[in-house]
C-alpha positions in Angstrom: 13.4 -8.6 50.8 13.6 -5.1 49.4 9.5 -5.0 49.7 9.4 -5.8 53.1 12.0 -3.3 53.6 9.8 -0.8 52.0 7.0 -1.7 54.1 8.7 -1.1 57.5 10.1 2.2 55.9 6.5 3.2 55.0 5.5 2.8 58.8 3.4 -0.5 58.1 4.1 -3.7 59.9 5.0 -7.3 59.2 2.6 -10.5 60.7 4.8 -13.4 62.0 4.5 -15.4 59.2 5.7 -13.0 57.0 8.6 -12.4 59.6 9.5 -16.0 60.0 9.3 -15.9 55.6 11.7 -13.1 55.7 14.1 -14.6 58.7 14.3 -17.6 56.5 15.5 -15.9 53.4 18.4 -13.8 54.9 19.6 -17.6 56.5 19.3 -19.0 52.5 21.3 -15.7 51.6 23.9 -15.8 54.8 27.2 -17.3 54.2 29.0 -19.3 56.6 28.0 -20.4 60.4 25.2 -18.3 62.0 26.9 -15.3 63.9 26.3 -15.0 67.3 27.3 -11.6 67.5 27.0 -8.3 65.9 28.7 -5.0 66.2 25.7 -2.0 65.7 27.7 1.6 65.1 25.1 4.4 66.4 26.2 7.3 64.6 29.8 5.8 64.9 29.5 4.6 68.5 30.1 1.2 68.5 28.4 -1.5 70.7 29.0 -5.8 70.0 25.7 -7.3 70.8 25.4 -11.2 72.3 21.9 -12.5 69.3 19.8 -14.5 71.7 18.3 -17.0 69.0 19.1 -14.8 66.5 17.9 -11.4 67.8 19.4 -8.4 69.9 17.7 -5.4 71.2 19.8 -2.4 72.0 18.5 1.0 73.7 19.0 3.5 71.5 17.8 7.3 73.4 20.0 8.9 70.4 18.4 8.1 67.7 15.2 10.3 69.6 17.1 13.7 69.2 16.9 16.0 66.8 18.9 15.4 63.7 20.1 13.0 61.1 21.4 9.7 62.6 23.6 6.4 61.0 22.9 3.0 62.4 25.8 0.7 60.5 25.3 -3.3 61.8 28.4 -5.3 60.9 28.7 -9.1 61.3 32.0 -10.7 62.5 34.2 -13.1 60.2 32.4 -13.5 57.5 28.9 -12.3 55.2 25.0 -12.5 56.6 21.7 -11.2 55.9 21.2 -8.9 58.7 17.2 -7.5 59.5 17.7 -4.4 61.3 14.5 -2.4 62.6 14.6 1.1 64.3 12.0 2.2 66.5 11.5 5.6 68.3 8.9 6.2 70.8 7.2 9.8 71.8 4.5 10.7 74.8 1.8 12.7 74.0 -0.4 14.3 76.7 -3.8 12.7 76.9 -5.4 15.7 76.2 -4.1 16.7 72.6 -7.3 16.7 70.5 -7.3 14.1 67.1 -7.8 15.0 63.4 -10.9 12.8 63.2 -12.7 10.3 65.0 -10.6 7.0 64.5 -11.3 3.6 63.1 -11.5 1.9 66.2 -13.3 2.2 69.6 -12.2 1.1 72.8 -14.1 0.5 76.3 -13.2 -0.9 79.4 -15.6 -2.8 81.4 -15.9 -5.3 84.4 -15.0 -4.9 88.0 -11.6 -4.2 89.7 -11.5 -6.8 92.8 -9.3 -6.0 95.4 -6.0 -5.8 96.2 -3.9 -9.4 95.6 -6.8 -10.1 93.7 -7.0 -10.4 90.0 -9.0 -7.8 88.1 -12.3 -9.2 86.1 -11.9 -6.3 83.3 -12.6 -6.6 79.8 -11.1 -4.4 77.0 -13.4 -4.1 73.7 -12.3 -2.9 71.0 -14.9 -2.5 67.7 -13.8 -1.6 64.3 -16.2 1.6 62.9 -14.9 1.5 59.9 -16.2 0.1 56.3 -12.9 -1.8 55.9 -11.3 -4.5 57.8 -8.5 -3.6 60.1 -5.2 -6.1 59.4 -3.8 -5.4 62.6 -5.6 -3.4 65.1 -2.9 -1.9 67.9 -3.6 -0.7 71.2 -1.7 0.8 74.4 -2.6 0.9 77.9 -1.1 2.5 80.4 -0.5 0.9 83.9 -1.9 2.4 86.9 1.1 1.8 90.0 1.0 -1.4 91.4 -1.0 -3.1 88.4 1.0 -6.5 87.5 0.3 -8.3 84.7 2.1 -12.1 85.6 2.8 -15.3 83.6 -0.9 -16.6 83.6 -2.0 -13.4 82.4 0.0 -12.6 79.9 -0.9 -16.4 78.4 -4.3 -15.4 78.5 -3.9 -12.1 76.5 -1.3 -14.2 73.9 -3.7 -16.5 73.2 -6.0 -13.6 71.3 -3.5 -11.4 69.7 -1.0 -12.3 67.5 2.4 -10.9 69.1 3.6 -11.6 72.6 1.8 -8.8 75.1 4.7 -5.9 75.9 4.5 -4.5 79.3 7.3 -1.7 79.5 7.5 1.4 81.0 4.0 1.1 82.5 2.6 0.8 78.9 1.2 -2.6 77.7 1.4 -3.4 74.2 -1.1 -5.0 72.2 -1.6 -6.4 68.5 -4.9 -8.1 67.8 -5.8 -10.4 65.1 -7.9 -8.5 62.0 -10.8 -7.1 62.8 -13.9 -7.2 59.7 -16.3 -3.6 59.2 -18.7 -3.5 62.4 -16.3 -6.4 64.6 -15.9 -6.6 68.1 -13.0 -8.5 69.8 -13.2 -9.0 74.4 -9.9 -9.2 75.7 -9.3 -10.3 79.3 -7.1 -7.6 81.1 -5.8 -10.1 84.1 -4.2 -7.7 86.3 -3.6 -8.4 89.8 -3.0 -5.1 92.5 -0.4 -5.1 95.1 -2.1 -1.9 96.3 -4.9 -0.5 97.5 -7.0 3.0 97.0 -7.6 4.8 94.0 -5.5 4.6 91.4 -5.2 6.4 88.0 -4.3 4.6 84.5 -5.9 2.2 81.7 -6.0 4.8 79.1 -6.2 3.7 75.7 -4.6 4.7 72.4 -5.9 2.4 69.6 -5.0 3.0 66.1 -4.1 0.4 62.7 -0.7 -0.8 62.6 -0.7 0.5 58.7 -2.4 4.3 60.2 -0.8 5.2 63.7 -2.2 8.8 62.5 -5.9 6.8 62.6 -5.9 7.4 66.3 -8.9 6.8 69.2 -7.9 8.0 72.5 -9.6 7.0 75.8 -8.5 8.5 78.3 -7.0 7.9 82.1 -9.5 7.2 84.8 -9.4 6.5 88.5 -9.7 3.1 90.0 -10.9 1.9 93.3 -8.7 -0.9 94.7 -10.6 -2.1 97.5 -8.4 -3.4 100.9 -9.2 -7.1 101.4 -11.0 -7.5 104.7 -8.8 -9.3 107.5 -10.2 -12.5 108.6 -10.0 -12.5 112.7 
């Protein structure tokens, strides 16, 4: 347990076997019933948290300012093996030039359709580096009025190996490794409920182990054609 805390404090990342590994020890280590709730203290605010099989997410914009911050995570009536991650995201213009050319490339291809249409676009991501890629990360951002529903998101879960996140007009993406020289074609299923040009589907790619390893593709327009009216 105190490895894979090391490896989420060293910026790396955990595959879901190795999660559902480390969910199973902390339940051989918990005494007493499951809890179904937890108290999280953010720098001694307290908020009691509902665990939906287990897990709770909690907004946390304070932990983003400047500073030294506490997160304390107490369990009700009794003792249990609590896994607590902390996350904070920051925006960086598209523009800001990288160290070095990164491990990964990433290109968009395929058409658009039109509007209430789905999209037939591809993302491909290749792997230019000399060692294979565990985890291969990407973000897109979302132009307005690009949905990503049910039948899409199944189609992008069955090639990467966490759930697809589409927040904030970012989606989210983990793919399976990627050997020196690879290539992996992901589906992007969006569907428009506009039409006209439209700006987004920049890429940040990067190793989950080497955020700093970092290939940038940036923003373009899009033409979202108006479906003819049938008389």
């Amino acid at each position: 347990m105190r490895t894979l805390a090391r490896i989420e404090r060293s910026g790396g990342s955990l595959d879901p076997d190795t999660r559902a590994l480390a969910h199973l020890l902390a339940a051989l280590l918990a005494e007493g019933p499951e809890p179904t709730t937890v108290t999280v203290e953010l720098d001694g605010n307290p908020h009691q948290l509902a665990l939906d099989r287990g897990v709770a997410r909690l907004p946390a914009a304070v932990l983003a300012r400047p500073g030294t911050h506490r997160v304390h995570v107490a369990v009700p009536g009794g003792h249990a093996a609590v896994y607590v991650r902390a996350a904070t995201e920051y925006g960086l213009p598209w523009e800001l030039p990288t160290s070095r050319a990164g491990s990964l490339r990433a290109a968009i291809e395929g058409t658009t359709s039109a509007r209430d249409q789905r999209a037939a676009l591809e993302l491909v991501v290749q792997n230019r580096s000399p060692r294979t890629i565990g985890r291969p990360v990407l973000e897109l951002t979302l132009p307005a009025g690009a949905e990503l529903d049910e039948e899409g998101r199944r189609r992008l879960a069955e090639l990467t190996v966490a759930a697809p996140e589409a927040t904030r007009g970012t989606l989210h993406l983990e793919l399976r490794s990627l050997p020196p020289g690879g290539t992996q074609r992901l589906p992007l299923p969006l569907i428009w409920s506009v039409a006209g040009q439209l700006g987004g589907l920049g890429v940040a790619a990067h190793p989950s182990d080497q955020p700093e390893d970092l290939f940038i593709l940036k923003p373009r327009s899009w033409d979202i054609a108006a479906p003819e009216l049938k008389p």
